[in-house]
C-alpha positions as CSV (number, residue, x, y, z in Angstrom):
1,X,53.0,26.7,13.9
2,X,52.9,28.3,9.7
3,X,53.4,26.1,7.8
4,X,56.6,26.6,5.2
5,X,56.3,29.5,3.1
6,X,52.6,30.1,3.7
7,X,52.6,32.6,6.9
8,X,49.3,30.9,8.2
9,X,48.9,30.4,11.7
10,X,48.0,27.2,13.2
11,X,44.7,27.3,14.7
12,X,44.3,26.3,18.3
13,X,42.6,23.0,17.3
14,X,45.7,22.3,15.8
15,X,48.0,19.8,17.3
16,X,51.3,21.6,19.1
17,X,54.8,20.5,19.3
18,X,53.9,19.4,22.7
19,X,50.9,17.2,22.2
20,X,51.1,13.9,21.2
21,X,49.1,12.1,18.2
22,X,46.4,9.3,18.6
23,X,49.1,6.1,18.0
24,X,48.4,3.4,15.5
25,X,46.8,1.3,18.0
26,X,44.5,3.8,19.2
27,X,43.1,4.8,15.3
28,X,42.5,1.4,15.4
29,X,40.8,0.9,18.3
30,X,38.6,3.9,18.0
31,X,37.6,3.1,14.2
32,X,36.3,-0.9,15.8
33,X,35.3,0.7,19.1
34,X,32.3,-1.1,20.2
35,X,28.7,0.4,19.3
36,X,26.7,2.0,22.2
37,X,23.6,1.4,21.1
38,X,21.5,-1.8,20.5
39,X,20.5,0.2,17.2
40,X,24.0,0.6,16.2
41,X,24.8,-2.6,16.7
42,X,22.1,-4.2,14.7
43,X,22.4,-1.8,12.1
44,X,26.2,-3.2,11.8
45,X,25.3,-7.3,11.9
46,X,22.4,-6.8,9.4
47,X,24.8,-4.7,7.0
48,X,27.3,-7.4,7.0
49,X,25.0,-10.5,6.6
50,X,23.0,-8.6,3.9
51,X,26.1,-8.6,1.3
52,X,25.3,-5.6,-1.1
53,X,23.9,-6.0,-4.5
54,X,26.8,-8.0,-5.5
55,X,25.9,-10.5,-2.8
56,X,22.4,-10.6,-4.5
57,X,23.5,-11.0,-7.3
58,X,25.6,-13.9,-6.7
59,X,22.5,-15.7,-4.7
60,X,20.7,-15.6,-7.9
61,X,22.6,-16.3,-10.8
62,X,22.8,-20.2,-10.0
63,X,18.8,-20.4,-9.3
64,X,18.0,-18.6,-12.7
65,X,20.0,-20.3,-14.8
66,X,18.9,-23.5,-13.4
67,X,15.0,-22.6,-14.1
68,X,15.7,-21.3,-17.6
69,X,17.9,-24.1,-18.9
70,X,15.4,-26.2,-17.6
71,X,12.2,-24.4,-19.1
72,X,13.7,-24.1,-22.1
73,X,15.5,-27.9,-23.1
74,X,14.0,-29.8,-20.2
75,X,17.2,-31.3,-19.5
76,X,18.0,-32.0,-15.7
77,X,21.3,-32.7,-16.2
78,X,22.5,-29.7,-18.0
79,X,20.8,-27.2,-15.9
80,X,22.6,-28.7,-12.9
81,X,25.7,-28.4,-14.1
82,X,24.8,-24.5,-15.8
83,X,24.0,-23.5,-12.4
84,X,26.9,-25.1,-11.2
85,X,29.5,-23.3,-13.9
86,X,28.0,-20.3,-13.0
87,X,28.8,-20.6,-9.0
88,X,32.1,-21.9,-9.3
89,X,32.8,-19.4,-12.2
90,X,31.6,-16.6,-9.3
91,X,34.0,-18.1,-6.8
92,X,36.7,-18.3,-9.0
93,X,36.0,-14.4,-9.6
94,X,36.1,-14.0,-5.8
95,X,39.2,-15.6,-5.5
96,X,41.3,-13.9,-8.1
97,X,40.2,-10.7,-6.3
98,X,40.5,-12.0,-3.0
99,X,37.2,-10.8,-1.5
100,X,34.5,-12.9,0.3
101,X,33.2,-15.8,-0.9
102,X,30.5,-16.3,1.2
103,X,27.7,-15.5,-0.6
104,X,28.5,-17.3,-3.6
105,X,30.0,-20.1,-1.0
106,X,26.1,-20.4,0.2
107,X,25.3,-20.0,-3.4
108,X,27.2,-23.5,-3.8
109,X,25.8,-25.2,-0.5
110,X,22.4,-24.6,-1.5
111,X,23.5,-26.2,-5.5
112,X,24.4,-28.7,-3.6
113,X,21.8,-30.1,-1.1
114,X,19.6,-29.4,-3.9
115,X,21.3,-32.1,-6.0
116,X,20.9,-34.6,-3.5
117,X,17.0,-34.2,-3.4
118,X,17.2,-34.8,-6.7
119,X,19.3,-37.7,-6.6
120,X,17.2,-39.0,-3.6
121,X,13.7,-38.4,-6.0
122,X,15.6,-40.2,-8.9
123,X,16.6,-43.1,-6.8
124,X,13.1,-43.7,-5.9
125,X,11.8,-43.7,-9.3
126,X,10.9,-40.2,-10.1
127,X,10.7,-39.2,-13.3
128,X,13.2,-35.7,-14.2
129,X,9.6,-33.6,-13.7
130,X,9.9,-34.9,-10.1
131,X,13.2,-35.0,-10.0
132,X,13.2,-31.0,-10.9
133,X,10.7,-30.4,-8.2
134,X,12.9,-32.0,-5.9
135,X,15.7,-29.2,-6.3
136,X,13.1,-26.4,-4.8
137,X,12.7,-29.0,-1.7
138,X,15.2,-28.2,0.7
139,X,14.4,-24.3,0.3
140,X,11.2,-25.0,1.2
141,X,12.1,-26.9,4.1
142,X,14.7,-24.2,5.0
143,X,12.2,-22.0,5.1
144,X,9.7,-23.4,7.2
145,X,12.3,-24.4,9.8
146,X,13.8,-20.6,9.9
147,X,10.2,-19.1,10.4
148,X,9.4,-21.5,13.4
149,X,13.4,-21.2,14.9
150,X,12.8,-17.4,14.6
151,X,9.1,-17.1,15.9
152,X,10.0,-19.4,18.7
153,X,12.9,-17.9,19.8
154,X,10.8,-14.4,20.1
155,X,7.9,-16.2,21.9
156,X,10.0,-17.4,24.6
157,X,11.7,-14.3,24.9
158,X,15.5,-15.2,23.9
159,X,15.0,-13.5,20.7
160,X,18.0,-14.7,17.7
161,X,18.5,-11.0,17.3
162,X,19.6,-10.4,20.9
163,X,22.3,-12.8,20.0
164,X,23.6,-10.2,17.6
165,X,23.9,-7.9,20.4
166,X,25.5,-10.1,22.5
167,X,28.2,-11.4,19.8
168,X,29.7,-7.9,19.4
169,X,29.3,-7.3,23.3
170,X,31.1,-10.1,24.4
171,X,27.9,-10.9,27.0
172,X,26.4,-13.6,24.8
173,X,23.2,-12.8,27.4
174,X,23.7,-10.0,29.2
175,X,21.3,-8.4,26.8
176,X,18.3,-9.8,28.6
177,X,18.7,-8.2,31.9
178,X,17.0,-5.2,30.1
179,X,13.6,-5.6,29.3
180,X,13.6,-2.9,26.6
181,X,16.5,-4.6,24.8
182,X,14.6,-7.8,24.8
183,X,11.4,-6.6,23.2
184,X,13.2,-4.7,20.8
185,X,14.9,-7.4,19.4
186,X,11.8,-9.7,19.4
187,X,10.6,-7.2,17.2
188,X,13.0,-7.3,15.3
189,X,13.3,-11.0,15.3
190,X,9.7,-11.1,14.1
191,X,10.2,-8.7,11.4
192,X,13.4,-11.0,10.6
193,X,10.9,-14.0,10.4
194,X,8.5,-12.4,8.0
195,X,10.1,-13.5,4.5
196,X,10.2,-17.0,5.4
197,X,7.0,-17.5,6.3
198,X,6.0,-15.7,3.2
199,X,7.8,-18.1,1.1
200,X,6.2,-20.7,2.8
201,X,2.6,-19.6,2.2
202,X,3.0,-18.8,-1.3
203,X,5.6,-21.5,-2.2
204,X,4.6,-24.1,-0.3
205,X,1.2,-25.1,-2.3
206,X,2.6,-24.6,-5.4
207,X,4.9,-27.7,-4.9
208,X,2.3,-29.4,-3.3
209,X,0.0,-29.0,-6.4
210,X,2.7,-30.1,-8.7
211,X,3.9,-33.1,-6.9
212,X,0.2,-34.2,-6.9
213,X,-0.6,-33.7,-10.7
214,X,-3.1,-30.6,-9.5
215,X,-0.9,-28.2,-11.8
216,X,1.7,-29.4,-14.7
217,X,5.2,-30.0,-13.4
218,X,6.9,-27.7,-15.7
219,X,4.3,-25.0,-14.5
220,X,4.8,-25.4,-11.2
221,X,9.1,-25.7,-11.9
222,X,8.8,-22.2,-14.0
223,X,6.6,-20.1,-11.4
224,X,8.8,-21.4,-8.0
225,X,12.5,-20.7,-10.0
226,X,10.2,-17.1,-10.3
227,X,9.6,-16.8,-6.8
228,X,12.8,-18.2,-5.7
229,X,14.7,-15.2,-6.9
230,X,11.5,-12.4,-6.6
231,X,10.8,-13.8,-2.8
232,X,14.4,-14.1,-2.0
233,X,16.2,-10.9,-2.0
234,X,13.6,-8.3,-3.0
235,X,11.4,-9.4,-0.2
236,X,14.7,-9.6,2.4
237,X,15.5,-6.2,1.5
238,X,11.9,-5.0,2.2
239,X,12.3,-6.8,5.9
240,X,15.2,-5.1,6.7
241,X,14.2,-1.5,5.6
242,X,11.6,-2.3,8.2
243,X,14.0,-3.3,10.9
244,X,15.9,-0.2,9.8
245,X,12.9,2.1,10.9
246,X,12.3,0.2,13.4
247,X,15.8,0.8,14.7
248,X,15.6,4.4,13.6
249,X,12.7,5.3,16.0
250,X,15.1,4.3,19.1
251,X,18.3,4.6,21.0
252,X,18.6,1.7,23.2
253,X,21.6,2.0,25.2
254,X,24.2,-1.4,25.0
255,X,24.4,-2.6,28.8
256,X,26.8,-5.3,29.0
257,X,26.9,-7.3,32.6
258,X,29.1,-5.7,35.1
259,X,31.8,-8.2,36.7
């Protein structure tokens, strides 16, 4: 039909009088239809988890703070509770703007088993040297548990990526019927498992050297708060622009069990 005043016709793409419009429902069922590609869905799960610079952001803030305040007075105490404000100020944010807090929620967790290393090292005598290189513990440990979980999981062939694929499939592990699905996500899995054990190699000594007099503490507390934030995002971001070529080279088809 013309529209009012106008005198154009209406094309035959157009909808008629006669034809009926996609319902409510239907938009949005078609706007969260399921991927059909292992690609796709990947693409999705890693674009979610990854946060956008904002998310960064937020996973930094805390960890710098803490490693200036500390280079610069030497006070434990205070640079705990800076990095502390400066979390809960980020959540606060969040809040008032109702958006996600989970990456400044993580933020907070990782505050947080970080203080009790520290109390742990202060409650067996260490001194606040100690009881700083005590706060870069648990990422370490994190670390080195991720890269093994990960490498694992690929060698026996139940990759952690395929669980991606499963979770938007609704077949937790109908993605290892096919074998190409399976290697392609232990490939990715591998490439997911990179950072980690990056951090661990280059981290890893560092801490070791400081907590046995090798290197000065407050040497050793200035170059990991560095490689904390430098080997945390950055080096994630690299990983992934790998997975996404990796996913870019391929069209995997999503083949979810039959009943």
């Amino acid at each position: 039909m013309a529209e009012p005043g106008t005198g154009e016709q209406s094309s035959p793409h157009e909808t008629s009088p006669h034809q009926t419009s996609p319902t409510g429902s239907e938009t949005h069922a078609a706007e969260h239809a399921t991927p059909d590609t292992v690609e796709a869905v990947v693409r999705g799960q890693l674009a979610k988890a990854l946060g956008g610079r904002r998310g960064m952001l937020e996973a930094a803030v805390p960890t710098l703070l803490f490693t200036a305040t500390w280079l610069l007075l030497h006070e434990l105490r205070l640079a705990l509770t800076v990095s502390i404000a400066a979390a809960v100020l980020l959540l606060l944010v969040r809040l008032v703007q109702r958006s996600t807090i989970q990456y400044v929620a993580n933020a907070l967790v990782g505050i947080g088993i970080g203080w009790l290393f520290v109390h742990l090292a202060a409650s067996r005598g260490g001194d606040e040297e100690a009881q700083a290189l005590a706060y870069f513990l648990p990422g370490l440990i994190y670390n080195g548990l991720y890269a093994v979980g990960l490498g694992l999981s690929a060698v026996l062939r139940w990759p952690l990526v395929g669980f991606m694929v499963g979770s938007v499939t609704g077949e937790p592990t109908a993605w290892r019927d096919d074998p190409q699905v399976v290697s392609l996500c232990s490939r990715l899995t591998w490439l997911l498992a990179v950072p980690c054990v990056v951090r661990v190699v280059i981290q890893v000594p560092i801490w070791l050297a400081a907590t046995a007099g090798a290197i000065e503490a407050s040497t050793a507390i200035g170059i990991l708060g560095v490689l904390k934030v430098v080997l945390g995002w950055p080096l994630q971001l690299a990983a992934l622009a790998s997975m996404v070529w990796v996913l870019g080279r391929n069209s995997t088809p999503v083949q979810p069990r039959q009943a």
